[in-house]
C-alpha positions as a Markdown table, in Angstrom:
| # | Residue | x | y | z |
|---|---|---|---|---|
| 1 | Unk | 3.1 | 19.2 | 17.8 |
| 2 | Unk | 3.2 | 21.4 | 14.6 |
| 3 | Unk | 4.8 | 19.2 | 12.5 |
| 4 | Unk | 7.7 | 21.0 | 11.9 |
| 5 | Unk | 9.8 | 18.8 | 13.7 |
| 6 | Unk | 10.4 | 15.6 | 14.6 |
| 7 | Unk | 11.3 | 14.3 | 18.4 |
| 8 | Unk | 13.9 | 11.9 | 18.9 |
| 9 | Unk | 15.2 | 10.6 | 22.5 |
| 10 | Unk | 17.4 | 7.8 | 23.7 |
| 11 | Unk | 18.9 | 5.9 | 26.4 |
| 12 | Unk | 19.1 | 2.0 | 28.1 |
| 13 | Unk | 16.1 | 0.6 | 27.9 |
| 14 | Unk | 15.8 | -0.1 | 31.4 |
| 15 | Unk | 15.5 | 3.0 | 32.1 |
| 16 | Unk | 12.3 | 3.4 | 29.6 |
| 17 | Unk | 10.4 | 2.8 | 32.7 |
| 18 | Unk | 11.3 | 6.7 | 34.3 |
| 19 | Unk | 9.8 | 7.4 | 30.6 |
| 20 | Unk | 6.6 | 5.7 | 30.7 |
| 21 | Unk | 4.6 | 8.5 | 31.2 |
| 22 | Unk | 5.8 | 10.6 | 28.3 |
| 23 | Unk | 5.8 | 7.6 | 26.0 |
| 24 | Unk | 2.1 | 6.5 | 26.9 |
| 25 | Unk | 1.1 | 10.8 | 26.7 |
| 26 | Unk | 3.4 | 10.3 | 23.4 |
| 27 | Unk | 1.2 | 7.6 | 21.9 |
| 28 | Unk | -2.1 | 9.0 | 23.2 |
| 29 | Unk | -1.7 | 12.0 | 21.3 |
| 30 | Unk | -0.3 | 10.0 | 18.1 |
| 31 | Unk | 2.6 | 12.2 | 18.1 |
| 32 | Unk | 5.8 | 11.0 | 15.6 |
| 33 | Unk | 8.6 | 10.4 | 18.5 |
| 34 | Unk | 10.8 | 8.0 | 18.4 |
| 35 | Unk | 12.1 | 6.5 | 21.6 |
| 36 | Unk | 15.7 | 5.1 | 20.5 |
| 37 | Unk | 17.0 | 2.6 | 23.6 |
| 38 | Unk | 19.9 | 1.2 | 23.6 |
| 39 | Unk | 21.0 | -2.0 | 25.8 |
| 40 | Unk | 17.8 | -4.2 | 24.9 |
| 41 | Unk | 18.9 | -7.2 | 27.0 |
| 42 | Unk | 21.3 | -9.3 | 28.9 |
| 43 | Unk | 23.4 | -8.5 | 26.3 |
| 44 | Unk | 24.7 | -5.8 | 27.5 |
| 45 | Unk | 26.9 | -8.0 | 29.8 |
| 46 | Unk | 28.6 | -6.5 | 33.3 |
| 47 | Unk | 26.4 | -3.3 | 34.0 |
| 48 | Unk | 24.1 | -6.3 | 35.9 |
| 49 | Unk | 21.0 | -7.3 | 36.6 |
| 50 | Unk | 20.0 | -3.6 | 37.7 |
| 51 | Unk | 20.8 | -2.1 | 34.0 |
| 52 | Unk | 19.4 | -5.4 | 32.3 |
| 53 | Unk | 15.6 | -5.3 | 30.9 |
| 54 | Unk | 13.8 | -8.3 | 31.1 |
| 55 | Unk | 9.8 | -7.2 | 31.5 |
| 56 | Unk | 10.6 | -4.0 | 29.5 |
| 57 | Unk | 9.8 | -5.4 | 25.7 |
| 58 | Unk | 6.8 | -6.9 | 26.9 |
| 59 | Unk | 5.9 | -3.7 | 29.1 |
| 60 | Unk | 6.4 | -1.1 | 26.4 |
| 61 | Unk | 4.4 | -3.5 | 24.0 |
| 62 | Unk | 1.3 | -3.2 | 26.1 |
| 63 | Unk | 0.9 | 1.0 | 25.7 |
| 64 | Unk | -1.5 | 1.1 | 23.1 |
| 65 | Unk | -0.8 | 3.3 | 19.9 |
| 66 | Unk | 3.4 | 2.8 | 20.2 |
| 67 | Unk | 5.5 | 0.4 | 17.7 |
| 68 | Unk | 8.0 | -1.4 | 19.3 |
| 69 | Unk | 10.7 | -2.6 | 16.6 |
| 70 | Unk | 13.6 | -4.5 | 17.8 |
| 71 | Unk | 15.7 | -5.3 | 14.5 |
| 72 | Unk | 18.1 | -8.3 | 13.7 |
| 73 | Unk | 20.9 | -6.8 | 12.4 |
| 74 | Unk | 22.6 | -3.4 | 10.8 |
| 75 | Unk | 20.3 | -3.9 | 7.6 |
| 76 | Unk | 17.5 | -4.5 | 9.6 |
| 77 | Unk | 18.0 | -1.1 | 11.5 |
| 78 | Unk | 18.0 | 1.1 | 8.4 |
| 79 | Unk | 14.9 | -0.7 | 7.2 |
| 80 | Unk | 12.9 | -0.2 | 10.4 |
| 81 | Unk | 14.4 | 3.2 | 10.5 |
| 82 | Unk | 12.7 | 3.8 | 6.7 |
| 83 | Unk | 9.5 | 2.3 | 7.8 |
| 84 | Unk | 9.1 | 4.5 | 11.4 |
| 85 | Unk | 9.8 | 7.8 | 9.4 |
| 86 | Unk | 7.0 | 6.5 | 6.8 |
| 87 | Unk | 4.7 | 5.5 | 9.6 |
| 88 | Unk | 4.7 | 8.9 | 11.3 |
| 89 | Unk | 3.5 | 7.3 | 14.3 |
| 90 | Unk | 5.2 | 6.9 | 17.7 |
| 91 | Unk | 7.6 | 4.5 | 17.8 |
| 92 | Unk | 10.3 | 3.0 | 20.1 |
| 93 | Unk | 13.6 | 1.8 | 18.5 |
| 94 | Unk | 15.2 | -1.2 | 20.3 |
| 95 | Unk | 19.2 | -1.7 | 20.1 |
| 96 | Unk | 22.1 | -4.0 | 20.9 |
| 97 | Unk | 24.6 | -2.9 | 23.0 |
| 98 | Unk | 26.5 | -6.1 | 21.9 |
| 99 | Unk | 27.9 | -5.8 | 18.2 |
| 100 | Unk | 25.5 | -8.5 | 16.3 |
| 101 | Unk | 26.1 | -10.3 | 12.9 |
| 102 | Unk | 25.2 | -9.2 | 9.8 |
| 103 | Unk | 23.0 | -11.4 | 8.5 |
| 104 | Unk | 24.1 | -12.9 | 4.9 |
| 105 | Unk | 21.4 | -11.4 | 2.3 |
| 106 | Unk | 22.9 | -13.4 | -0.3 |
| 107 | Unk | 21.8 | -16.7 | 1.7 |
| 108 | Unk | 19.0 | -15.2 | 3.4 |
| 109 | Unk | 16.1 | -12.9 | 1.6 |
| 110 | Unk | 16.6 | -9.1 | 2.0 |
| 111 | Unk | 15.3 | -6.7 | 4.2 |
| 112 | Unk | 12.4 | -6.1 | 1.5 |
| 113 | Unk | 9.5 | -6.8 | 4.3 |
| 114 | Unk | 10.5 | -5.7 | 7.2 |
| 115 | Unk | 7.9 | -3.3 | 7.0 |
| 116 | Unk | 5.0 | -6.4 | 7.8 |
| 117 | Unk | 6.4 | -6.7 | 10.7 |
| 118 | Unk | 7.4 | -10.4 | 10.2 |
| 119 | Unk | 8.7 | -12.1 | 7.3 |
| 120 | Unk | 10.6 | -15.3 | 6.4 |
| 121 | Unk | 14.4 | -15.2 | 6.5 |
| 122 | Unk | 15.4 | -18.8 | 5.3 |
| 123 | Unk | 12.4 | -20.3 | 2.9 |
| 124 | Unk | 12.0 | -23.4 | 3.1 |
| 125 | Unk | 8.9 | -25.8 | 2.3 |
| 126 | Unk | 7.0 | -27.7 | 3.9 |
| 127 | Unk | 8.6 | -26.7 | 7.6 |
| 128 | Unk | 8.5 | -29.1 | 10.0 |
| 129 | Unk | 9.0 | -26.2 | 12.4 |
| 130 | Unk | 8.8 | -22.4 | 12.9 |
| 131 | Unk | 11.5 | -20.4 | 14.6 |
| 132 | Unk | 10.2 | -16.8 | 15.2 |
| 133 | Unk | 12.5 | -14.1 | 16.9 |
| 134 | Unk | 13.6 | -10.9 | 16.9 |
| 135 | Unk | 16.6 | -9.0 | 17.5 |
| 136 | Unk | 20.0 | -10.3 | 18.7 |
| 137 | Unk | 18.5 | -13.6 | 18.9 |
| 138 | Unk | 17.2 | -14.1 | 15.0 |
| 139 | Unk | 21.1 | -15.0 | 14.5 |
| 140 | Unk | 21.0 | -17.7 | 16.4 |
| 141 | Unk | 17.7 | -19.1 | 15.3 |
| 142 | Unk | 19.5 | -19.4 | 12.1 |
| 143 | Unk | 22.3 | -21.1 | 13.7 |
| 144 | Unk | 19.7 | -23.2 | 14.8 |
| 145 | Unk | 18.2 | -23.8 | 11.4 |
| 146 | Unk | 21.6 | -25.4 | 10.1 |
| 147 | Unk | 21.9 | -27.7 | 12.8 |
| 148 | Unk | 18.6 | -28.9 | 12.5 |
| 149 | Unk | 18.5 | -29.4 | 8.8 |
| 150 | Unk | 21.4 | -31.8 | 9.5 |
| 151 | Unk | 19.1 | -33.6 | 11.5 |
| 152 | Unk | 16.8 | -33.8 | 8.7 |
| 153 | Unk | 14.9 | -31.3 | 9.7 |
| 154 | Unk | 13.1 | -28.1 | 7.7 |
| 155 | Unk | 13.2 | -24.9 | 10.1 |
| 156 | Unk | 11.5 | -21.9 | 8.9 |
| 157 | Unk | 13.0 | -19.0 | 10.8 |
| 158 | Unk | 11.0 | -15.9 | 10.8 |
| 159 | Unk | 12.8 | -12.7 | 12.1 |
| 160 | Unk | 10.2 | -10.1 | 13.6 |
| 161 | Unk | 10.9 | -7.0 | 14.8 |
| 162 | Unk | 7.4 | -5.2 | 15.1 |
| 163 | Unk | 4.5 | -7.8 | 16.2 |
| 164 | Unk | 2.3 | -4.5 | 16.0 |
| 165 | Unk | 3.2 | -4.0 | 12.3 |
| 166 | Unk | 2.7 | -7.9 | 11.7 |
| 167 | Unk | -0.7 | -7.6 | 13.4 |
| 168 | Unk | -2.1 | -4.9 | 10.5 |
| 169 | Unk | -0.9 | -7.3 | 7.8 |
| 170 | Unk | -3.7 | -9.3 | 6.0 |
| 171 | Unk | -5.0 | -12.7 | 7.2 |
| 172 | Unk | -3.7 | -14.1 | 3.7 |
| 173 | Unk | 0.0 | -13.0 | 4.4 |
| 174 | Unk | -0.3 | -14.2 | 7.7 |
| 175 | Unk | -1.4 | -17.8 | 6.9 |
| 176 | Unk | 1.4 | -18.1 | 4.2 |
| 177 | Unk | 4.5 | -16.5 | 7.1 |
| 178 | Unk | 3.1 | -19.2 | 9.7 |
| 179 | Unk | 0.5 | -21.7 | 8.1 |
| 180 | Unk | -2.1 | -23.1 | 10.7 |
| 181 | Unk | -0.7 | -26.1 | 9.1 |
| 182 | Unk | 2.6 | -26.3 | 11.2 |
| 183 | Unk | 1.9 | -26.5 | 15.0 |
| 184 | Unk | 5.2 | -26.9 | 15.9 |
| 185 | Unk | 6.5 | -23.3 | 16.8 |
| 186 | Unk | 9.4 | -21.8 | 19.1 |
| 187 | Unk | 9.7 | -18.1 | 20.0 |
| 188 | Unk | 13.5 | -16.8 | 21.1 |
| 189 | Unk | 13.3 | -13.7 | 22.9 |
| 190 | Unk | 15.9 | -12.6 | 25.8 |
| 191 | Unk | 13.2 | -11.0 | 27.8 |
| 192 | Unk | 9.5 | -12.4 | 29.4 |
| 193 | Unk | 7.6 | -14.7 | 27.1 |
| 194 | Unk | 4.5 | -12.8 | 27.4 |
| 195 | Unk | 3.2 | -12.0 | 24.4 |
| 196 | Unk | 4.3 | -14.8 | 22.2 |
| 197 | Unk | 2.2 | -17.3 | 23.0 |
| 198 | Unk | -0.5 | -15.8 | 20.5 |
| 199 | Unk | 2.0 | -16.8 | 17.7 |
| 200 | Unk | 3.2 | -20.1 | 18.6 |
| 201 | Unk | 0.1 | -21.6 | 19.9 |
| 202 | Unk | -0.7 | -24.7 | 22.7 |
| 203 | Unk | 2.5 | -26.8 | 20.8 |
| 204 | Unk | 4.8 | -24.0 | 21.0 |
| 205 | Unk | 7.9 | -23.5 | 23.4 |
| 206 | Unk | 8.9 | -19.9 | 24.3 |
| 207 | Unk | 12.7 | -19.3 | 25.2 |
| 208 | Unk | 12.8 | -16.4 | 27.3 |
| 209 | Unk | 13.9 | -14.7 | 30.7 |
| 210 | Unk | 11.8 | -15.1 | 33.4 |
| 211 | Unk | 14.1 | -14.0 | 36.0 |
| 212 | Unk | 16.3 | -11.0 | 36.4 |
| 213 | Unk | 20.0 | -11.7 | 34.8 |
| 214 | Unk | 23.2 | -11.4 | 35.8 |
| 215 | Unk | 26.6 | -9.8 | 35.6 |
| 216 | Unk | 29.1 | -11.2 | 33.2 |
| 217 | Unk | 29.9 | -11.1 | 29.7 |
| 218 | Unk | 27.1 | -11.4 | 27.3 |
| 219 | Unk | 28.4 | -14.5 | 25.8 |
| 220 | Unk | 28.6 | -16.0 | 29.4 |
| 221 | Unk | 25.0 | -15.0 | 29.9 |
| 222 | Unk | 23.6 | -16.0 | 26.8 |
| 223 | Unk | 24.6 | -19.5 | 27.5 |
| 224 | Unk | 23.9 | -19.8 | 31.1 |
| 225 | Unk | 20.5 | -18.5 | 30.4 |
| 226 | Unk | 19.9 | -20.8 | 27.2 |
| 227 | Unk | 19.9 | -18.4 | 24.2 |
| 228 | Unk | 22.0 | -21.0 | 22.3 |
| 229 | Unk | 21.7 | -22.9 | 18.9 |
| 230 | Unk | 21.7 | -25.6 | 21.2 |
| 231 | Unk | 18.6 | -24.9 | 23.5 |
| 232 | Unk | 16.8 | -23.7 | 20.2 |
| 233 | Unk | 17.6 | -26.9 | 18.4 |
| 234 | Unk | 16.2 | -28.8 | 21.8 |
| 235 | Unk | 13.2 | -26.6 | 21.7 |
| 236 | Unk | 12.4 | -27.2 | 18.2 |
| 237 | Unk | 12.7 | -31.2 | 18.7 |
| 238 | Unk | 10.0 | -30.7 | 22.2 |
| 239 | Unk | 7.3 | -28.6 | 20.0 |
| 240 | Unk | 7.3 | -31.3 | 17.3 |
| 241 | Unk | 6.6 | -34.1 | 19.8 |
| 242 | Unk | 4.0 | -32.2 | 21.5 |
| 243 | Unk | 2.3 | -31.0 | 18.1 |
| 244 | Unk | 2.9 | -34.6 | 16.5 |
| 245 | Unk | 0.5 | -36.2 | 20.0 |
């Protein structure tokens, strides 16, 4: 309260809902905690559908005042870490319990904006389609990417792990991460697609979780459930016929 110190906290992030009323009081009174939880999503594999969030991004999202930052990778983590300390704002941290992929920096661009929030991880010109995702699943938008630029196809994928960050950013950065331009747009998140619907629009596809998981490995899960180069690559193709009618 005096500045001296700086609170930090952490567990599953199911279990952020026996918080909320700390984290809301947190936020109300602008105080710099961060909320650090761990197993953000299916992912976490045989714990079950009791230990698996699904409404919980979306439901932490909605307390005004708190940053909710779900990175991509290891690189990502220390680069959100940087920004929360800088911010000096409440903030909850959102982490794999799965080991993820380190994304490539010398293929992809570096973790030099994670601070807006959003940024562009494979430039490309002229996309025929945006990919925008956060956490565990920007890795296989990527995927995604590859197999549809064999097709001919020019995917821009945009990781984002704060959509409250990305909303401060100016209109002109905005326009030049997702151009009005390019209707066709498809969000991968493994939780409730509420939310994402103010990015990608009437043409977009959302790949979410609309129902509680399951137990099994996360691999298993991630498939069953459609979180696949596969489904993103079929996602793609349905938001570029219904943005071309």
């Amino acid at each position: 309260l005096h500045g001296l110190a700086r609170g930090f906290g952490g567990t599953f992030l199911v279990f952020s809902d026996y918080m909320r009323g700390a984290v809301r009081l947190a936020a109300l009174m602008k105080l710099p905690v961060t909320f650090i939880w761990s197993h953000d999503s299916i992912g976490l594999g045989e714990d079950g559908p009791t230990h698996q969030p699904i409404e919980h991004i979306a439901s932490l999202r909605a307390i005004p005042g708190l940053d909710v930052i779900r990175p991509a990778d290891a690189n990502e983590v220390v680069a959100c870490w940087l920004e929360i300390i800088k911010r000096d704002k409440p903030a909850g941290l959102l982490l794999s319990r799965q080991n993820l992929p380190v994304i490539d920096r010398s293929l992809y661009k570096s973790t030099a904006e994670v601070g807006r929030g959003a940024y562009v991880l494979n430039e490309v010109s002229n996309p025929d389609v945006l990919i925008i995702a956060s956490g565990s699943e920007v890795s296989i938008a990527l995927k995604a990417s590859e197999e549809l630029a064999q097709q001919g196809l020019k995917a821009r994928v945009i990781s984002a792990p704060c959509l409250e960050w990305y909303r401060e950013q100016e209109q002109g950065y905005k326009d030049l991460l997702m151009p009005k331009s390019v209707k066709a747009r498809v969000s991968v998140e493994a939780g409730i697609a509420q939310g994402w619907h103010e990015f990608i629009g009437d043409s977009g596809v959302a790949i979410s979780l609309e129902h509680y998981g399951a137990s099994a490995s996360a691999p298993v899960l991630f498939k069953e459930f459609g979180f696949t180069p596969e489904a993103v690559v079929k996602a793609c193709q349905e938001s570029i016929s219904k943005s071309s009618k």
